[in-house]
Z-matrix of the N, CA and C atoms (Angstrom, degrees):
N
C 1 1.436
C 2 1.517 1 108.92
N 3 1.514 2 113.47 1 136.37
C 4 1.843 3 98.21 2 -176.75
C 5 1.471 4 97.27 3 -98.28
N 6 1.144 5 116.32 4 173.04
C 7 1.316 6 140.52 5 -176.18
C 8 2.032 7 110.47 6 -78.08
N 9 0.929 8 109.26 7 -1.61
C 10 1.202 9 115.74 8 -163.12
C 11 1.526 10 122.74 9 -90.97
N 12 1.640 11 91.09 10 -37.88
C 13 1.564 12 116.63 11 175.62
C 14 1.753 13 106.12 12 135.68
N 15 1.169 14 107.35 13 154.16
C 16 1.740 15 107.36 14 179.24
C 17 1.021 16 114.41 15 -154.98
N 18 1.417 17 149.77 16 -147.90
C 19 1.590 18 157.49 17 120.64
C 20 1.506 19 102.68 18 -8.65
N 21 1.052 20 103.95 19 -56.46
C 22 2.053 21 108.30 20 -149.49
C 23 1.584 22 99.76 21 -59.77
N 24 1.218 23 104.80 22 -34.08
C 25 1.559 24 95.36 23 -167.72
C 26 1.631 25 108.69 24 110.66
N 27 1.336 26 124.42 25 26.93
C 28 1.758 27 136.19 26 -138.63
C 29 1.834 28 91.06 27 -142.42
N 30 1.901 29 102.42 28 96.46
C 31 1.031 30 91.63 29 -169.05
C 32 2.547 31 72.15 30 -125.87
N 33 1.598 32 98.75 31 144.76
C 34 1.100 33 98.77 32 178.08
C 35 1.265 34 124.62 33 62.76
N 36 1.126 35 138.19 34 -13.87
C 37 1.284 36 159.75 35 -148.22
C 38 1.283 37 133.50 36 75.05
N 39 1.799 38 108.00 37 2.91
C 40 1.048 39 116.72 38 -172.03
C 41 1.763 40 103.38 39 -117.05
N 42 1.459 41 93.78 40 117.33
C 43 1.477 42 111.73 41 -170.58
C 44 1.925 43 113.97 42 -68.12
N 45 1.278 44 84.78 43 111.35
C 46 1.796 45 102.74 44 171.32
C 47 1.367 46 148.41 45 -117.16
N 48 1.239 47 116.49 46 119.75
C 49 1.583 48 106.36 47 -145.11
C 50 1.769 49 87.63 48 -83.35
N 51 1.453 50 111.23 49 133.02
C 52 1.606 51 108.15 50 -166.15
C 53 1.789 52 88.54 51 -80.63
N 54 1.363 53 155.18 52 9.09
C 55 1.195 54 145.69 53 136.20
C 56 2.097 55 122.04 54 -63.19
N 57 0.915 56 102.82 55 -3.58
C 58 1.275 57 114.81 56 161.50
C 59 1.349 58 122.48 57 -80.53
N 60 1.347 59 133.43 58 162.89
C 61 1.574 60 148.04 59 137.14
C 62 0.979 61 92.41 60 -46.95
N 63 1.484 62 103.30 61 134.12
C 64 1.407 63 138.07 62 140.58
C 65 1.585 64 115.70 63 -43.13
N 66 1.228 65 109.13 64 128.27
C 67 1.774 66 113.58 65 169.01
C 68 1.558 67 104.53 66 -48.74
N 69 1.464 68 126.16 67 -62.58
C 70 1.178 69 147.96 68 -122.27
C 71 1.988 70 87.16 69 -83.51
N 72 1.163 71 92.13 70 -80.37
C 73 1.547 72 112.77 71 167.79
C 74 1.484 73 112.36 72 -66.31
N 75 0.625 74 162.60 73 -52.06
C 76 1.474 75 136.62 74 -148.79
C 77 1.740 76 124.48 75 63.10
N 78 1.349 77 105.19 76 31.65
C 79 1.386 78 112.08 77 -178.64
C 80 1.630 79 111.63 78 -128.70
N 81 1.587 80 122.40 79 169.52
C 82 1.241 81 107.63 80 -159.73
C 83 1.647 82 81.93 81 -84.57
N 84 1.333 83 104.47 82 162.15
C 85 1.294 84 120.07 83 161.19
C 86 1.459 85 133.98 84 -51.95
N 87 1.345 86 121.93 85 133.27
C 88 1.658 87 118.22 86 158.21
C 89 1.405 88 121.85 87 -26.03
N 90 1.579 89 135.16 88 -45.16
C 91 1.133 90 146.60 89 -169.01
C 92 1.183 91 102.18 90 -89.03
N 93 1.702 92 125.55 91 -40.80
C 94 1.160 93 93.51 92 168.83
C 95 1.788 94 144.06 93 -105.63
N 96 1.073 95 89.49 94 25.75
C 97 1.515 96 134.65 95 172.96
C 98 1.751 97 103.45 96 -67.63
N 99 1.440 98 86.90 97 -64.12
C 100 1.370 99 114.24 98 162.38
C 101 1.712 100 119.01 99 -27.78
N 102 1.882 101 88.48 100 -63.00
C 103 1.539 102 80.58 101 -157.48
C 104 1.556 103 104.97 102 -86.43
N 105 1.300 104 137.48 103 -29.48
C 106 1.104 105 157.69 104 170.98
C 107 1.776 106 103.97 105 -44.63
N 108 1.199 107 125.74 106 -34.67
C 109 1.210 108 115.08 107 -158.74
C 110 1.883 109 88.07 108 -100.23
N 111 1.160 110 118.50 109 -25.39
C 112 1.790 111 132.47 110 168.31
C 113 1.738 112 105.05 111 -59.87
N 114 1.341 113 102.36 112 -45.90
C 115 1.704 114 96.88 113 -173.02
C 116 1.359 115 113.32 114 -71.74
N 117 2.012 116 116.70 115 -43.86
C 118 1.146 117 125.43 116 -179.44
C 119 1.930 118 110.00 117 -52.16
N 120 1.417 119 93.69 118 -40.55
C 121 1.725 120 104.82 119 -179.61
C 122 1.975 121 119.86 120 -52.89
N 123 1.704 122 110.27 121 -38.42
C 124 1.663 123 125.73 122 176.80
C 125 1.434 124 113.69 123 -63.89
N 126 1.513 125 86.97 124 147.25
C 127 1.675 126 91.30 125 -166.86
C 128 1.847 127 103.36 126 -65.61
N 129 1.597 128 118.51 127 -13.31
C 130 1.277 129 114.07 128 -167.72
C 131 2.006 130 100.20 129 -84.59
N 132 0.840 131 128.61 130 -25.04
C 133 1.574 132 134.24 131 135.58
C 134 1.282 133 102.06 132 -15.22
N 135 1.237 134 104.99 133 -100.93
C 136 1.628 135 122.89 134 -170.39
C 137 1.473 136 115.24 135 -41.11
N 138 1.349 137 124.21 136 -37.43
C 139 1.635 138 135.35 137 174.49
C 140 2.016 139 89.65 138 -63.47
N 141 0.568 140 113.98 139 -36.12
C 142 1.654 141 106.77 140 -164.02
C 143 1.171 142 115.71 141 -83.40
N 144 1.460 143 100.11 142 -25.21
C 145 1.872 144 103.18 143 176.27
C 146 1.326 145 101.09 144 -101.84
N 147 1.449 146 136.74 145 -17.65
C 148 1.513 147 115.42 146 155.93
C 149 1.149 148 122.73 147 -60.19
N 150 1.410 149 118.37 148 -30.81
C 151 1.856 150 130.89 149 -178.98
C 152 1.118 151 100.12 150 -57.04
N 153 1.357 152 120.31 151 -71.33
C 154 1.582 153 136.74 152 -159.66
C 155 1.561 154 94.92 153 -49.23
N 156 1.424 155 133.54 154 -35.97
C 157 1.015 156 124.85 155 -171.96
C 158 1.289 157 144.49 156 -86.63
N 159 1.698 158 101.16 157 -2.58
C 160 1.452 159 125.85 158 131.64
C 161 1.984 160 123.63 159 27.71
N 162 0.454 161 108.20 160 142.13
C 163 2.110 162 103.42 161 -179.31
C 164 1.393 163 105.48 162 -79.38
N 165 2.093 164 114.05 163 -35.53
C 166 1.235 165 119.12 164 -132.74
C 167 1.936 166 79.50 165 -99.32
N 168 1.618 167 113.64 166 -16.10
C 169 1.567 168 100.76 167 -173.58
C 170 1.553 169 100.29 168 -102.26
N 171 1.710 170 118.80 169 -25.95
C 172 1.575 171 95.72 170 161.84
C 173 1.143 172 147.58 171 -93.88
N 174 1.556 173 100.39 172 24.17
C 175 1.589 174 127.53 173 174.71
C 176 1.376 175 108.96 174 -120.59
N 177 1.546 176 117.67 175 57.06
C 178 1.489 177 127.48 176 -163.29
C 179 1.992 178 94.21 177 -81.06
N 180 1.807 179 106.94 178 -42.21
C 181 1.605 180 89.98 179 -174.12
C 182 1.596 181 108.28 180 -91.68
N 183 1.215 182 127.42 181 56.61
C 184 1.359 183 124.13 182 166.00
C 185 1.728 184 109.29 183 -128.85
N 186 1.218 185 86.76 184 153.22
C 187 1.732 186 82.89 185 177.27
C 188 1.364 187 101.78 186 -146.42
N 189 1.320 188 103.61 187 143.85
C 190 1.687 189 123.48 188 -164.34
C 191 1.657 190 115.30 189 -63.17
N 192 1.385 191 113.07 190 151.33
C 193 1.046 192 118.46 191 -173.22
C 194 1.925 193 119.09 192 -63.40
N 195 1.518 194 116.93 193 -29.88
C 196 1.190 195 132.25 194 161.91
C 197 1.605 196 116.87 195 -47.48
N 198 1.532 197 97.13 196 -58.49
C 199 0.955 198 115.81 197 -169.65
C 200 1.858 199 111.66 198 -45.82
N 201 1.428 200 88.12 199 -48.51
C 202 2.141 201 106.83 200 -159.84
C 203 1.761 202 83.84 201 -84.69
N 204 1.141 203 140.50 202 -15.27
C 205 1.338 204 146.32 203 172.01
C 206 1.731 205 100.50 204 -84.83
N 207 1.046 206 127.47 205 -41.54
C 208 2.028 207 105.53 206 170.73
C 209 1.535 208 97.03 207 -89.07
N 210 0.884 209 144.78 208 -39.31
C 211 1.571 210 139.82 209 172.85
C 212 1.547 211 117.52 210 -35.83
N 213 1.451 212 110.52 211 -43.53
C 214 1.601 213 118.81 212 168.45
C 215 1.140 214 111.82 213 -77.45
N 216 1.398 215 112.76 214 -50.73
C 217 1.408 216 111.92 215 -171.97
C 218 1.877 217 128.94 216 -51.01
N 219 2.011 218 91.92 217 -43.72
C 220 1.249 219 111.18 218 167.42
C 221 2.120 220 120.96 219 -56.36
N 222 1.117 221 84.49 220 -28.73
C 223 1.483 222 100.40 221 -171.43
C 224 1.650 223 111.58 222 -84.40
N 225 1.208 224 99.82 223 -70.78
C 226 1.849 225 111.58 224 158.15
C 227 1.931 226 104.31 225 -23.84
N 228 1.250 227 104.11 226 -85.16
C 229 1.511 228 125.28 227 -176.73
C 230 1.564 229 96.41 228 -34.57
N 231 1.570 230 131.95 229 -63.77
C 232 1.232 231 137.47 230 -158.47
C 233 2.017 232 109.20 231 -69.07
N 234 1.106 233 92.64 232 -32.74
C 235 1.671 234 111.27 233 -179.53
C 236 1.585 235 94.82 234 -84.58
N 237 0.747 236 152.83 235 -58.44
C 238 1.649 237 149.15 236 172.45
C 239 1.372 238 119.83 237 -45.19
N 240 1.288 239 109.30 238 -49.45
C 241 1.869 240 117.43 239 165.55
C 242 1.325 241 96.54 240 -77.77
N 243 1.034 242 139.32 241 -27.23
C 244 2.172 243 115.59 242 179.88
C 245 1.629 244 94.74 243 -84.19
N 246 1.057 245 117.88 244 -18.87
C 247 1.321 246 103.61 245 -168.50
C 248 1.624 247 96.01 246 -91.01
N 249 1.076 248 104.97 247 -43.90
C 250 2.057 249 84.57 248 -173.85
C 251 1.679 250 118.12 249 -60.28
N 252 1.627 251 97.55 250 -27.89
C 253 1.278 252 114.40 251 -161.45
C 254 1.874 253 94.69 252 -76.16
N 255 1.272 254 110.36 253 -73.60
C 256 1.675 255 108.66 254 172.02
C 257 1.791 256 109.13 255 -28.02
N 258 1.424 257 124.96 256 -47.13
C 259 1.662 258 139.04 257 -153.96
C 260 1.744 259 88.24 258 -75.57
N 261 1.814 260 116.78 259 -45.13
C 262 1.163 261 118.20 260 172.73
C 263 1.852 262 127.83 261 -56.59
N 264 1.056 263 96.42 262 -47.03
C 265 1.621 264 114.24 263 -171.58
C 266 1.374 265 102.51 264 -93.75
N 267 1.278 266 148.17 265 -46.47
C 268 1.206 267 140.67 266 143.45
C 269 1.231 268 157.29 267 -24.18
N 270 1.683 269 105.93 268 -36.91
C 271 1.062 270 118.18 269 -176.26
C 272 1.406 271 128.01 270 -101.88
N 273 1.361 272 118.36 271 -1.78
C 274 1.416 273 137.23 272 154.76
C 275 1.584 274 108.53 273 65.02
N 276 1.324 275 102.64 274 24.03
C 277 1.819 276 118.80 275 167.21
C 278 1.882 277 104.13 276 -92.49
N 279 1.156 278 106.24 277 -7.04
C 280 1.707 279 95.94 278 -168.82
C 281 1.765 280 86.49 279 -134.49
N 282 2.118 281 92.51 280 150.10
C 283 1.244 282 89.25 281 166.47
C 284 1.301 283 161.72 282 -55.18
N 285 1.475 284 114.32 283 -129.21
C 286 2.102 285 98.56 284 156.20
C 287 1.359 286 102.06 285 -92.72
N 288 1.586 287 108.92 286 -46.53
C 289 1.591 288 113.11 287 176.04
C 290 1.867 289 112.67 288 -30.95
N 291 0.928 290 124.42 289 -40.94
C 292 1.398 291 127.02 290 -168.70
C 293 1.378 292 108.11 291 -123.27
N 294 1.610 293 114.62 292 9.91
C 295 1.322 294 110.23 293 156.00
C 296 1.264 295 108.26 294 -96.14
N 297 1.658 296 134.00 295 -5.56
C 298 1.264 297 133.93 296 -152.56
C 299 1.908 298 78.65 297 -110.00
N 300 1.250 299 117.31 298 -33.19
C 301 1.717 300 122.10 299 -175.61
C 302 1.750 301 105.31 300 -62.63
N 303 1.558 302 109.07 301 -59.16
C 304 0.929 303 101.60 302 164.34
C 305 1.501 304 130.46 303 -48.74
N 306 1.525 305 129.32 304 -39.91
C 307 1.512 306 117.95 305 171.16
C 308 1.350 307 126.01 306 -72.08
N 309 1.583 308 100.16 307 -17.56
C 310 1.855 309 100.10 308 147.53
C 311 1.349 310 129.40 309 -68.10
N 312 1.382 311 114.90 310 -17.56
C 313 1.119 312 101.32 311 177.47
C 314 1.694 313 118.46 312 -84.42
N 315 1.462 314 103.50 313 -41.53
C 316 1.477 315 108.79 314 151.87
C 317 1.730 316 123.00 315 -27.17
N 318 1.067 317 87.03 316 -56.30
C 319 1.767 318 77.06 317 -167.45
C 320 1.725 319 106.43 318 -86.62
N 321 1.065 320 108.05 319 -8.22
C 322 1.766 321 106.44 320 165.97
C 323 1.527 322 101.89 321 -69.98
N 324 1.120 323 132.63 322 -60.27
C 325 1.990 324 149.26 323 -144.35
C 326 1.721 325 67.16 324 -58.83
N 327 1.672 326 153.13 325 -48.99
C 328 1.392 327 139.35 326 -168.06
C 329 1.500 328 108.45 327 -50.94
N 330 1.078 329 122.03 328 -39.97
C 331 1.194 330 119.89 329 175.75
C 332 1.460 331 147.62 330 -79.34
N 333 1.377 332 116.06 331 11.50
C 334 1.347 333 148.68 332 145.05
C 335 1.254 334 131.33 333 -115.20
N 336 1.701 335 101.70 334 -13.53
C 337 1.549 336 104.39 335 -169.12
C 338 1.086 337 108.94 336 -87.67
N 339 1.790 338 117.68 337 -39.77
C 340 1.713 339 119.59 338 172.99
C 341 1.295 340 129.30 339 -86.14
N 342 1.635 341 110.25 340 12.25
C 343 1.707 342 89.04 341 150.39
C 344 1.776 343 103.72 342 -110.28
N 345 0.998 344 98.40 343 -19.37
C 346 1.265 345 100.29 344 159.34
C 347 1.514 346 121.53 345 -30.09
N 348 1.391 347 103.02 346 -86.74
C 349 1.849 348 112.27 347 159.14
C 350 1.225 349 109.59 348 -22.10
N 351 1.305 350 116.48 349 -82.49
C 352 1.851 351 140.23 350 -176.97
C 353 2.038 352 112.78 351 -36.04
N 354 1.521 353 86.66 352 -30.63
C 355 2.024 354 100.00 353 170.28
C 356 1.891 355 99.89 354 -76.86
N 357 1.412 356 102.23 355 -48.41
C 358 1.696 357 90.45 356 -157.26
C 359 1.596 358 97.33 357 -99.18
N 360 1.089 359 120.84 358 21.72
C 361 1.798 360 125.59 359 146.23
C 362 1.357 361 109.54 360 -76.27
N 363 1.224 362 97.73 361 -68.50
C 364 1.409 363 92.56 362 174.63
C 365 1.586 364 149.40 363 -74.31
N 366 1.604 365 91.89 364 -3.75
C 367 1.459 366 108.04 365 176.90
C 368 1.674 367 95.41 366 -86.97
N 369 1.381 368 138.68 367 -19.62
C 370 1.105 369 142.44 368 -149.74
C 371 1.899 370 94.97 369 -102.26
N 372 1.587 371 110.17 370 -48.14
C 373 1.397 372 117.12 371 162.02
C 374 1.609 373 107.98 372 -39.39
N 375 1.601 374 131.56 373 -84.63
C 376 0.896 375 139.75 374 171.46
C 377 1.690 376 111.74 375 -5.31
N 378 1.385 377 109.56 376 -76.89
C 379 1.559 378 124.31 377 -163.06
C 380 1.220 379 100.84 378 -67.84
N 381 1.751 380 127.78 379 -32.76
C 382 1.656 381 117.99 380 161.65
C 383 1.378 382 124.79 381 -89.94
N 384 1.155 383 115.39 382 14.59
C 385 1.342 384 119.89 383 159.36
C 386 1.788 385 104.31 384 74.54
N 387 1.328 386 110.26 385 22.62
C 388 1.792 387 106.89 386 -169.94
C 389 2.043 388 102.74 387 -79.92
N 390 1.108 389 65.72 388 150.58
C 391 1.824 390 87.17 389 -163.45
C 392 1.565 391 108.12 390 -38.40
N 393 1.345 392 124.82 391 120.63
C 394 1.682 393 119.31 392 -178.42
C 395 0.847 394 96.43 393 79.27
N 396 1.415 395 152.52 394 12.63
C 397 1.464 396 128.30 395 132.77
C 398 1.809 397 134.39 396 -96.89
N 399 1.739 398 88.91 397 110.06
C 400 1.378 399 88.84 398 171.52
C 401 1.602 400 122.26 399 -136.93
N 402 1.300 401 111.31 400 172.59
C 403 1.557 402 118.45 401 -172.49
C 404 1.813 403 113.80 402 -44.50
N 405 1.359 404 70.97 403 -45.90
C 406 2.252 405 92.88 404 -169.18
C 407 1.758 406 83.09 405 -19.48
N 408 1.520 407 95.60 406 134.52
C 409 1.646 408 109.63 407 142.26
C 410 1.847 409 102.98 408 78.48
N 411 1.854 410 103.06 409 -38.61
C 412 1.546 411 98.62 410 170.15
C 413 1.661 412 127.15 411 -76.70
N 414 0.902 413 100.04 412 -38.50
C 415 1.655 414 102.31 413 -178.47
C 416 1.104 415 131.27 414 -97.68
N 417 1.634 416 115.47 415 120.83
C 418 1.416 417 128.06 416 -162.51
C 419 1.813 418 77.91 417 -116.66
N 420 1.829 419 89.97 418 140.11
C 421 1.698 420 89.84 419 165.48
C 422 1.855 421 84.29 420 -119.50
């Protein structure tokens, strides 16, 4: 291999991928200047920025009407069973039999209530725009 530069990519002895910055400069390379302005030019380029442009990726802070409809529902539903269930086990008007009903009902109201929660965190992320929250994948209209 000479020292000069060749095929390999072997300039000085110190091996450089000519798609890299330059040591010297700190700028992207000719080649890859090169290749970047070749990729932007292919029709598979162009397929990717029509995709990307999609309704469902430039409507990242909205969320579907279905969606904000099981979010209440889950939540509503989950707050209605803790509440009868707490009103049951709490209130020391009913026996054990229906104090033990009531702590079933408690621990059911978990099972609508926390994705419930887990929907209007993140539906609430979305509408404030907090970092990593987006529609993608959440919103069904």
């Amino acid at each position: 291999m000479s020292s000069n530069g060749d095929e390999s990519g072997e300039t000085g002895g110190v091996q450089m991928n000519p798609i890299q910055a330059s040591i010297a400069s700190g700028k992207p390379s000719p080649a890859f200047l090169e290749s970047m302005r070749r990729a932007r030019a292919s029709p598979e380029w162009q397929d990717t920025r029509i995709s990307s442009s999609h309704p469902a990726i430039l409507n990242q802070n909205e969320v579907g009407t279905k969606t904000k409809l099981a979010i209440l529902f889950f939540i509503l539903l989950g707050i209605g069973l803790f509440t009868a269930g707490g009103h049951i086990y709490w209130s020391g008007d009913y026996g054990a039999d229906q104090k033990q009903t009531g702590m079933d009902l408690l621990a059911c109201s978990s099972i609508p209530l926390v994705p419930g929660l887990y929907g209007l965190v993140k539906w609430i992320g979305v509408v404030n725009n907090w970092a990593g929250y987006t529609s993608i994948g959440f919103s069904y209209d």
